[in-house]
Backbone as numpy.savetxt, mean C-alpha at the origin, in Angstrom:
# Nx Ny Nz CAx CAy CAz Cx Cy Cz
-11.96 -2.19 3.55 -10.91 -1.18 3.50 -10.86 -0.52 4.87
-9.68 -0.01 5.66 -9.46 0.51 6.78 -8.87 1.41 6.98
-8.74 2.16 7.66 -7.42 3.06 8.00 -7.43 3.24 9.48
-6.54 2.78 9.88 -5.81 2.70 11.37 -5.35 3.52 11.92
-4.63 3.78 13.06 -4.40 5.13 13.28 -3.29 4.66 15.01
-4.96 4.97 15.79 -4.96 4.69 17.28 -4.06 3.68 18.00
-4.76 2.03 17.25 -4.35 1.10 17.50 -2.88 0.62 17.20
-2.08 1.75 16.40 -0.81 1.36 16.01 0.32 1.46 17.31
-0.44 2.21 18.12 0.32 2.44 19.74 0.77 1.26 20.12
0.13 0.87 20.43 0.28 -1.17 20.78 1.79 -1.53 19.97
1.86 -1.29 18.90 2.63 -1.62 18.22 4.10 -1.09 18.16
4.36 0.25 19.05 5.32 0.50 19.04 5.77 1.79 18.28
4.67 2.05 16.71 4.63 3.08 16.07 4.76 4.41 16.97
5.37 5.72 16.56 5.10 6.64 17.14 4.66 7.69 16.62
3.43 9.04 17.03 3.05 9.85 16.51 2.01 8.82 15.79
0.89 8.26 16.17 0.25 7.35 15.14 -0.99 8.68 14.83
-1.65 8.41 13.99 -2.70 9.44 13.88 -3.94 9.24 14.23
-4.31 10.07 15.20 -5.41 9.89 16.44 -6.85 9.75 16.17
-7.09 9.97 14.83 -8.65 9.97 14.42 -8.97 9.45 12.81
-8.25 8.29 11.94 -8.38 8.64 10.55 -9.65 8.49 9.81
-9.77 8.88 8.76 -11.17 9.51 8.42 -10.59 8.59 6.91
-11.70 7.89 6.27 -11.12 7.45 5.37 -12.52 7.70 4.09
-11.50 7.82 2.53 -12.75 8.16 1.48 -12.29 7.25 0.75
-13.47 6.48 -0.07 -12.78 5.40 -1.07 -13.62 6.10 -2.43
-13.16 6.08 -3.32 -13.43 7.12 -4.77 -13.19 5.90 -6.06
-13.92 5.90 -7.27 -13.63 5.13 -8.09 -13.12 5.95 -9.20
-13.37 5.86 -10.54 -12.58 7.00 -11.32 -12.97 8.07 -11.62
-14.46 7.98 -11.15 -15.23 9.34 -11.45 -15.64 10.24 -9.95
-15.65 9.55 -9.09 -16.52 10.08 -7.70 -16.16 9.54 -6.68
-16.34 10.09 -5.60 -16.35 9.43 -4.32 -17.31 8.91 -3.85
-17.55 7.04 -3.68 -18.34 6.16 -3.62 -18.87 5.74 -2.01
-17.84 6.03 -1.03 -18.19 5.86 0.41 -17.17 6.45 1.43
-17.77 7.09 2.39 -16.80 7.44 3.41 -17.14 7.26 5.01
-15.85 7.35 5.61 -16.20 6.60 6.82 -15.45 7.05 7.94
-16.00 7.37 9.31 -14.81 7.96 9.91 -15.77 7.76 11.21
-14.72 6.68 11.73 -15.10 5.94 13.02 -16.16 4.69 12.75
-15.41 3.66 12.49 -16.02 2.53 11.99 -17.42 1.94 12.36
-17.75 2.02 14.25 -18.93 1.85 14.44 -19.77 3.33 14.15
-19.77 3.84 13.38 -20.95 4.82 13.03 -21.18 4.71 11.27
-22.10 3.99 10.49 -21.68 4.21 9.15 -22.44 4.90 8.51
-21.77 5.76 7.54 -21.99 6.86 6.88 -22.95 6.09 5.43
-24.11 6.90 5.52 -25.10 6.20 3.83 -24.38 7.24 2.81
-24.43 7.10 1.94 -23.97 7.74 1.06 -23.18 7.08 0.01
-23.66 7.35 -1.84 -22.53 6.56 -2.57 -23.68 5.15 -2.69
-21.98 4.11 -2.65 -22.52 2.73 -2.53 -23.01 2.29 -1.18
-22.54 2.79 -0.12 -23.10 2.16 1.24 -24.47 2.74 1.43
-25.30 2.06 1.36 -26.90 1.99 1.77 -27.54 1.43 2.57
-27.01 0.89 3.54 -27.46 0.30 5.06 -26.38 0.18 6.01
-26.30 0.22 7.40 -25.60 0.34 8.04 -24.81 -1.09 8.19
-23.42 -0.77 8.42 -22.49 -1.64 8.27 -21.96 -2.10 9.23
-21.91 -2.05 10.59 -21.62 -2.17 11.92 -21.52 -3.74 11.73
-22.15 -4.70 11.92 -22.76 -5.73 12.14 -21.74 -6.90 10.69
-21.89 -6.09 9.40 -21.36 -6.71 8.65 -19.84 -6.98 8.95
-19.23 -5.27 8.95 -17.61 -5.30 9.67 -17.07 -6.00 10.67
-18.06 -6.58 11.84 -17.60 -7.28 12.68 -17.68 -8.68 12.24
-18.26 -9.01 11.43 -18.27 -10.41 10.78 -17.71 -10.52 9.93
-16.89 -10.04 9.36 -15.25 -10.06 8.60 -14.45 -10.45 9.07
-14.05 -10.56 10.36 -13.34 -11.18 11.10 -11.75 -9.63 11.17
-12.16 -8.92 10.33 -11.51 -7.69 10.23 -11.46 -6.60 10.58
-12.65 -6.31 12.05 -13.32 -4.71 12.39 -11.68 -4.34 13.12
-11.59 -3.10 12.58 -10.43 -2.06 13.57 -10.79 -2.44 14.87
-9.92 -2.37 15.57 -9.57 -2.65 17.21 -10.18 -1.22 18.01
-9.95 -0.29 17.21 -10.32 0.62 17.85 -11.58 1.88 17.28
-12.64 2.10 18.26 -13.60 3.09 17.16 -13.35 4.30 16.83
-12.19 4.62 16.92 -11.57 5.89 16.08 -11.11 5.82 14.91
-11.05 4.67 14.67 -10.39 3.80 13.07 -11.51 3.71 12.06
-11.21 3.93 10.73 -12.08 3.57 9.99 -12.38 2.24 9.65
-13.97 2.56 8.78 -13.56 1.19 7.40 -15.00 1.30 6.86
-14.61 0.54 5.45 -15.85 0.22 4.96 -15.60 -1.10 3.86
-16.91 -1.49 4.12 -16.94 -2.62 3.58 -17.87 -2.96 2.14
-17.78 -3.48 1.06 -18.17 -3.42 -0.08 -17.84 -4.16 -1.43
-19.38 -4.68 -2.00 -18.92 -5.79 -3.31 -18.23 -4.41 -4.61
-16.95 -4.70 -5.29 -17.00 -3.79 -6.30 -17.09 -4.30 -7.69
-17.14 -3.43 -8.05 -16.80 -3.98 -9.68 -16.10 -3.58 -10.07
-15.33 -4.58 -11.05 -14.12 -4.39 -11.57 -13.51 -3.18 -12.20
-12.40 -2.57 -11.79 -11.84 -1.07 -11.86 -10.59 -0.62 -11.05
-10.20 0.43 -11.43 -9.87 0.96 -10.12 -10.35 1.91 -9.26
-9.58 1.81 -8.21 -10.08 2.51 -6.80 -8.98 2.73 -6.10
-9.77 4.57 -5.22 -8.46 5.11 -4.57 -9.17 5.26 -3.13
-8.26 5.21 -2.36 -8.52 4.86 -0.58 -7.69 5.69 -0.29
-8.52 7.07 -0.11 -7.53 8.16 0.64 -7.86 8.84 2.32
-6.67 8.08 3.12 -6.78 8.08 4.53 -5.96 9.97 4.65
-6.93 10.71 5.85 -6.93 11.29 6.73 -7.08 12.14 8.06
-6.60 12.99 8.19 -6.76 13.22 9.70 -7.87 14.32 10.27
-8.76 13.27 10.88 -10.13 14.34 11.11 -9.63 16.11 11.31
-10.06 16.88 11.20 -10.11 18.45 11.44 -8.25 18.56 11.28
-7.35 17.92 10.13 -6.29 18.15 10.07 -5.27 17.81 10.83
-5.78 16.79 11.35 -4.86 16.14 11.98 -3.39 15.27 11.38
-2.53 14.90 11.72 -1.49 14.48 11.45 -1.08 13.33 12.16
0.08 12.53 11.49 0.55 11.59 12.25 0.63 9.95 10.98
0.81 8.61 11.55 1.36 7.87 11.29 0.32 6.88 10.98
-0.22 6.75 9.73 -1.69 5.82 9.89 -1.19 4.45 8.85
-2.41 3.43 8.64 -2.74 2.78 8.11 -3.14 2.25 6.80
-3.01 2.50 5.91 -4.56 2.28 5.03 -4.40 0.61 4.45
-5.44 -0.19 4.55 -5.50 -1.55 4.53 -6.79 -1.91 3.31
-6.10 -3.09 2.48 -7.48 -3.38 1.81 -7.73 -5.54 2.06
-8.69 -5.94 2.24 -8.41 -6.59 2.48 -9.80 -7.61 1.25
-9.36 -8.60 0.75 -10.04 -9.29 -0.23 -10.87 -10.57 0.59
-12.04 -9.59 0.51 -13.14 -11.37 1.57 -13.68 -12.24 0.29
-13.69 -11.88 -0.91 -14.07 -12.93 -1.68 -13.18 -13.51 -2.42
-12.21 -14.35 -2.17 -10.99 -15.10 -2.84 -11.52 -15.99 -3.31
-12.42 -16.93 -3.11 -12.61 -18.10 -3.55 -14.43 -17.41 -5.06
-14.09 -16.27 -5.07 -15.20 -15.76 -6.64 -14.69 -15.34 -7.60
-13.49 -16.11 -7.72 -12.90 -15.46 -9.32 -12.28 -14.23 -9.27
-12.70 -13.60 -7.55 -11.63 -12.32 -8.18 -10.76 -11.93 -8.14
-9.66 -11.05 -8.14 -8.15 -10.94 -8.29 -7.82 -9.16 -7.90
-6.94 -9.33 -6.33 -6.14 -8.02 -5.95 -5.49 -7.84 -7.14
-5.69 -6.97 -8.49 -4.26 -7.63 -9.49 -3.44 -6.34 -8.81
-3.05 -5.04 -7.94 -2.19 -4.14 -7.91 -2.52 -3.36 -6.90
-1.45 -3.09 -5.93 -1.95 -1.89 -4.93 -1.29 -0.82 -5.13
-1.32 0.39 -5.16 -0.22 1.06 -5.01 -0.93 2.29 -4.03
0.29 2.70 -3.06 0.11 3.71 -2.21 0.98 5.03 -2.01
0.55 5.84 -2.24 1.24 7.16 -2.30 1.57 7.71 -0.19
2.90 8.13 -0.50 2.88 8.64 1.21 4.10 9.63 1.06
4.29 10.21 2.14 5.29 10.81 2.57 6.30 10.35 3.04
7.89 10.13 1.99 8.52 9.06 3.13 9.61 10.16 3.75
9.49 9.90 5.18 10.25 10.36 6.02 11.84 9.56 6.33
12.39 9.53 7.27 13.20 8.97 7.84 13.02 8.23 9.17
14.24 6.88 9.05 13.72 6.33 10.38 12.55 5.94 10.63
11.71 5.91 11.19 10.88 4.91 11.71 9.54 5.80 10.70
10.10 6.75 10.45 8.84 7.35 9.27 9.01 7.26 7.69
9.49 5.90 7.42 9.82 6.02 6.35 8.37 4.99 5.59
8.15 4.91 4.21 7.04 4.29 3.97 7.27 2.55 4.06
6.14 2.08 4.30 5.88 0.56 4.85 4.57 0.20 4.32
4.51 -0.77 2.65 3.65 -1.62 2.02 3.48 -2.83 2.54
2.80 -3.28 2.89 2.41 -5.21 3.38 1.36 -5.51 2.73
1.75 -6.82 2.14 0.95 -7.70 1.44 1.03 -8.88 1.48
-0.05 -9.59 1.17 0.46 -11.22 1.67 -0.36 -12.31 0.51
0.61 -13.05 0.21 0.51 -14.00 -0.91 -0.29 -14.96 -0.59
-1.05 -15.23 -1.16 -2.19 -16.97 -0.25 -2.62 -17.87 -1.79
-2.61 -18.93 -0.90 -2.45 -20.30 -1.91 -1.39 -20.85 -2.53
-0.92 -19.98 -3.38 0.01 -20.52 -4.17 0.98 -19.45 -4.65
2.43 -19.82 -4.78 3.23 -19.10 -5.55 2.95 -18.19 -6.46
3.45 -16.64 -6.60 2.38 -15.60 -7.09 3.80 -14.48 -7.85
4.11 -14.53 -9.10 4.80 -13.92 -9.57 4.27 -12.26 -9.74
5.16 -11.35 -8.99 5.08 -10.00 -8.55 6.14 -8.90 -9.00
5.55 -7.63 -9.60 6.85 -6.89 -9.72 6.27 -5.65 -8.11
7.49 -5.83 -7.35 7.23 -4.24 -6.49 8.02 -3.18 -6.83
7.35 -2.39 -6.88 7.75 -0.86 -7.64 8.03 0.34 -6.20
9.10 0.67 -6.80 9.46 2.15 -5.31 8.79 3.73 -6.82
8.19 4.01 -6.97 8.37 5.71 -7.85 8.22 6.54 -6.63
9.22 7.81 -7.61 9.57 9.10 -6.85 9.50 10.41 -8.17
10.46 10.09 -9.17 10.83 11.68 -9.77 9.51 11.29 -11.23
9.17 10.45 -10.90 7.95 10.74 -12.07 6.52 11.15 -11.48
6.22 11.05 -10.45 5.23 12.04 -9.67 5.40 13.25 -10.22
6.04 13.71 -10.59 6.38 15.29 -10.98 5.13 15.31 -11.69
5.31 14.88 -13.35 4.46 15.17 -13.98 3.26 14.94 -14.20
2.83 14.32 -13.21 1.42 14.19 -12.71 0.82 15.28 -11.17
2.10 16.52 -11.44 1.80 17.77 -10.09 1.64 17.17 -8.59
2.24 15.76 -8.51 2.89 15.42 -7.24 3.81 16.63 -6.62
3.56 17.66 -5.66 5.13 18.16 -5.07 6.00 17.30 -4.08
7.50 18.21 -3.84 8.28 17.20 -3.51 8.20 15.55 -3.83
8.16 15.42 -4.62 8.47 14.31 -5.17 9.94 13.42 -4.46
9.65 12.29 -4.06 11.13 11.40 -3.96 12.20 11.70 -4.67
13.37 12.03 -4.78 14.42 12.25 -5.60 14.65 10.42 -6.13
15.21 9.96 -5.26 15.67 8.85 -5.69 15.19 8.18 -4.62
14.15 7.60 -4.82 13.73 6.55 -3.81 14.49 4.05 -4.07
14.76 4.39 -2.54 15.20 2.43 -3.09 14.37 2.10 -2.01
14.32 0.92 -2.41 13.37 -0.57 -1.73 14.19 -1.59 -1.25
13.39 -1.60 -0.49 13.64 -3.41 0.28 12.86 -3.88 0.77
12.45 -5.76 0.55 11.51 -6.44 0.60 12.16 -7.34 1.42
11.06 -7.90 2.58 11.41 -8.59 3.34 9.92 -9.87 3.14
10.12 -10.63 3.77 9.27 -11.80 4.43 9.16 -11.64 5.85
8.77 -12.45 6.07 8.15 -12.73 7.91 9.26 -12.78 8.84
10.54 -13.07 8.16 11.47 -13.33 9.57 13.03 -12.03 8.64
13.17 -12.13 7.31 14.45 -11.11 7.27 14.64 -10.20 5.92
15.42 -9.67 5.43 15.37 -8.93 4.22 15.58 -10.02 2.98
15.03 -10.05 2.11 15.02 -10.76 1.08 15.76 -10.37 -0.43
15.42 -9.41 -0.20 15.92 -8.44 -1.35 15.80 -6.95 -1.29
17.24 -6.10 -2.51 16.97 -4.87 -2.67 17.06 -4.14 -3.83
16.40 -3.24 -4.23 16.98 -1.93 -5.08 17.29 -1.08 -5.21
17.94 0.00 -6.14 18.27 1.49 -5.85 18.45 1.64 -7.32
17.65 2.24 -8.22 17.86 2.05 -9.34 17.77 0.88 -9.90
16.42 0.61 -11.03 16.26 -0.74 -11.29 16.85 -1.16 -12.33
17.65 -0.50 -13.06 18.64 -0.65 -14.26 20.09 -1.27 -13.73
19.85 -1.33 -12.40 20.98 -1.99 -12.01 21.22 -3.02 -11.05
20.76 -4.05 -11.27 20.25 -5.36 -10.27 20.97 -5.23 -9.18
20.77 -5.45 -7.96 21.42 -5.63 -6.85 21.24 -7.20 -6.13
22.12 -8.21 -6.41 22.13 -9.46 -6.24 22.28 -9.61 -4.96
21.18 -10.54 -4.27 21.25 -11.11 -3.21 20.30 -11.38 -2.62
19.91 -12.66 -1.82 18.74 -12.90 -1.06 18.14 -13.84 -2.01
16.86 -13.52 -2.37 16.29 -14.16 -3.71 16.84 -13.90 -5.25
17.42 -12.43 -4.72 17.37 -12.30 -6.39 19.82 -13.03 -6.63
18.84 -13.53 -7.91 20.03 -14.70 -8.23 21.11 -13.98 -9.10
20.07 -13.16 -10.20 20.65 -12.96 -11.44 20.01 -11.66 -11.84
20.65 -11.13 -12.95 20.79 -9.64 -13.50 18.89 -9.63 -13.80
18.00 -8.77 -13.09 16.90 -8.39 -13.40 16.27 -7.58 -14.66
16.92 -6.53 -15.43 17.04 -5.66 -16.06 15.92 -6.40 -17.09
16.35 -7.18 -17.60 15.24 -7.50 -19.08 13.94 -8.20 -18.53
13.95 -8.67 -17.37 12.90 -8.55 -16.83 11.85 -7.89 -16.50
12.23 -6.68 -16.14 11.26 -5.91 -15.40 11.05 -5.31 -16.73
11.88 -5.24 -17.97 11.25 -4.73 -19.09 10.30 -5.38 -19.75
10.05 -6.65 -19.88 9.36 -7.20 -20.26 7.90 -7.72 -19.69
8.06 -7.32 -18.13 6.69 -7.44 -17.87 5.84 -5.92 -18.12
6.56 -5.34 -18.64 5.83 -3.58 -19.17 5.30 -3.16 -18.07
5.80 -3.16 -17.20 6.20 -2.35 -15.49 7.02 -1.90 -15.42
7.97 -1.66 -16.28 8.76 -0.96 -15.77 8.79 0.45 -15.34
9.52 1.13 -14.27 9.63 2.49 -13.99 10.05 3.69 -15.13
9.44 4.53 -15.37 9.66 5.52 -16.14 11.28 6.47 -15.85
11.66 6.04 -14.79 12.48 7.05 -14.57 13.52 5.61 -14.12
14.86 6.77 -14.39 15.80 5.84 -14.16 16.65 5.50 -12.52
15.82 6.75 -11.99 15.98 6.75 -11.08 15.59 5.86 -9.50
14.63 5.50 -10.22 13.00 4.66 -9.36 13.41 3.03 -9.44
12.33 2.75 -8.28 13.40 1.08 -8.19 12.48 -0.34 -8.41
13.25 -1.21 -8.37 11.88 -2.58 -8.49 12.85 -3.13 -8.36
11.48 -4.85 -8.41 12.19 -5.59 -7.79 11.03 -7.08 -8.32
11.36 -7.81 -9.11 10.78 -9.00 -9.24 10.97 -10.45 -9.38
10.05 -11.20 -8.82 10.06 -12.26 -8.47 8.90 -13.44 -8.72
9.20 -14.48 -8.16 8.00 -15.51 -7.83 8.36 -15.39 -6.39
6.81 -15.34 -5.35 7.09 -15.46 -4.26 5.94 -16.52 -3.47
6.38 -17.13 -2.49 5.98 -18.14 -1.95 4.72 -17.98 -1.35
3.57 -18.46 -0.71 2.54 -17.90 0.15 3.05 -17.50 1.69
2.66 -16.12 1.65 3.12 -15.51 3.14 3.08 -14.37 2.46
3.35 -13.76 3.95 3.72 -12.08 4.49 4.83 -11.21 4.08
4.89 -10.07 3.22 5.63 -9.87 2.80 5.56 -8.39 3.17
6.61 -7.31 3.32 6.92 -5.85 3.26 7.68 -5.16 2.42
7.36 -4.48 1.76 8.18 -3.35 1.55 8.14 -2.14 1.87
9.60 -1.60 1.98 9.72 -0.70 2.70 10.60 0.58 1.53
9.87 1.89 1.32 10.85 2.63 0.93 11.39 3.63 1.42
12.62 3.95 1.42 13.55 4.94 1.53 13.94 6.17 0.85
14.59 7.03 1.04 15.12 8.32 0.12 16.47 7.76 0.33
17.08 7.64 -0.81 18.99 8.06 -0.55 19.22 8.75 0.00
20.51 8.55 1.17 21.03 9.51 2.27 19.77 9.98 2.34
18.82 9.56 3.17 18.25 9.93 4.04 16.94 11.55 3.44
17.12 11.55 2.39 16.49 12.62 1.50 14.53 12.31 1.45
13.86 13.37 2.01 12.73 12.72 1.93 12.12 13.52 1.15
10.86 12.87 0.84 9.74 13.08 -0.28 8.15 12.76 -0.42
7.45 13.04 -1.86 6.48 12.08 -1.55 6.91 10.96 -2.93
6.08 9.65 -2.35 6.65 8.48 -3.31 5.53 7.68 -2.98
5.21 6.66 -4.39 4.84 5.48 -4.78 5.46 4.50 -3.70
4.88 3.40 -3.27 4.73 1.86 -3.13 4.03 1.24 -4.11
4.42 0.04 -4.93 3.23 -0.40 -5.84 3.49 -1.92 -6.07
2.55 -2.93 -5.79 2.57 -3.90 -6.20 1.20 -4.34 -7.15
2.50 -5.51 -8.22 1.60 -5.71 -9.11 1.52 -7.23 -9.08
0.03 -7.78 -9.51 0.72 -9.66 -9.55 0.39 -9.49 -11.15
1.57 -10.47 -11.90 2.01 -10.72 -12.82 1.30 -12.17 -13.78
0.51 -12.78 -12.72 -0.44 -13.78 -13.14 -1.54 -14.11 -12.40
């Protein structure tokens, strides 16, 4: 798990966030934390220093202001909450990345909560499909944060999913398919039936079978309206 920050300069990002400090928590506690990747923090599950392991992932942050930590889990969920040393601000990362694919186990869902801004600050999910064709619902939520004491909540958040080279597909309201790219035909009883669907009628998706590769989504506020909002992907098999 990572959170980036520094190294997003390179990239063109702006305002990236200069120091991220990252905590990974399971459903009861916070299990490890980490802030500045070559220094690792004992505490939790991490019980020996990790320097040595992270660079043999083939995955260490580029830069030692970046987090990460590395770790076998057991099956559950888990929350990876990136931020900014002594309150800092700005444009980060948070990355999970699966080193044991070939042990039976399964990313089955990510989902990431952010602030979506406008323009170049708007929220940005990447995930990437390997091996084989991988049936997925991606989810945009906004006005159902409410009742879980999310503030500002997304009003109406839409999506769009791209691949490696262009836009593939979109939504704005998932009760109302928006044809084109991949998507062929009316979605609606779909996304009901994989029991993903969005609670609100407002909130968007988008599902498919998708090929092995690189994929983004990206969400938005209508006219430009910002909030905080869900990214969420789920695999479906």
């Amino acid at each position: 798990i990572r959170a980036a920050g520094p190294s997003l300069t390179q990239l063109g990002v702006p305002n990236p966030l200069a120091n991220p400090r990252l905590e990974l928590r399971d459903s009861t506690s916070t299990i490890g934390i980490n802030d500045n990747w070559q220094t690792t923090q004992i505490g939790g599950l991490i019980t020996a220093d990790q320097v040595a392991e992270i660079q043999n992932s083939g995955a260490a942050p580029s830069d030692p202001l970046e987090s990460a930590l590395i770790a076998t889990l057991a099956p559950g969920s888990y929350t990876a909450i990136v931020e900014g040393l002594n309150g800092g601000t700005g444009v980060g990362i948070v990355e999970v990345y699966d080193l044991g694919a070939t042990s039976g186990s399964l990313l089955a869902n990510v989902s990431t909560r952010g602030f979506v801004q406008t323009g170049a600050n708007v929220m940005i999910g990447g995930f990437i499909v390997v091996t084989q064709p991988t049936r997925v619902i991606i989810r945009a939520i906004g006005p159902s944060l409410t009742q879980f004491g999310v503030p500002d909540a997304l009003a109406n958040p839409q999506l769009e999913l791209h691949d490696a080279t262009s836009t593939i597909a979109r939504n704005n309201d998932w009760q109302t398919t928006q044809i084109g790219g991949i998507i062929t035909s009316d979605q609606v009883a779909e996304i009901q039936n994989s029991q993903l669907a969005p609670t609100d009628s407002g909130e968007s998706a988008i599902i498919s079978t998708l090929p092995p590769g690189s994929y983004t989504a990206i969400v938005s506020g209508v006219n430009n309206i910002p909030g905080n909002a869900l990214v969420e992907v789920y695999a479906l098999q």
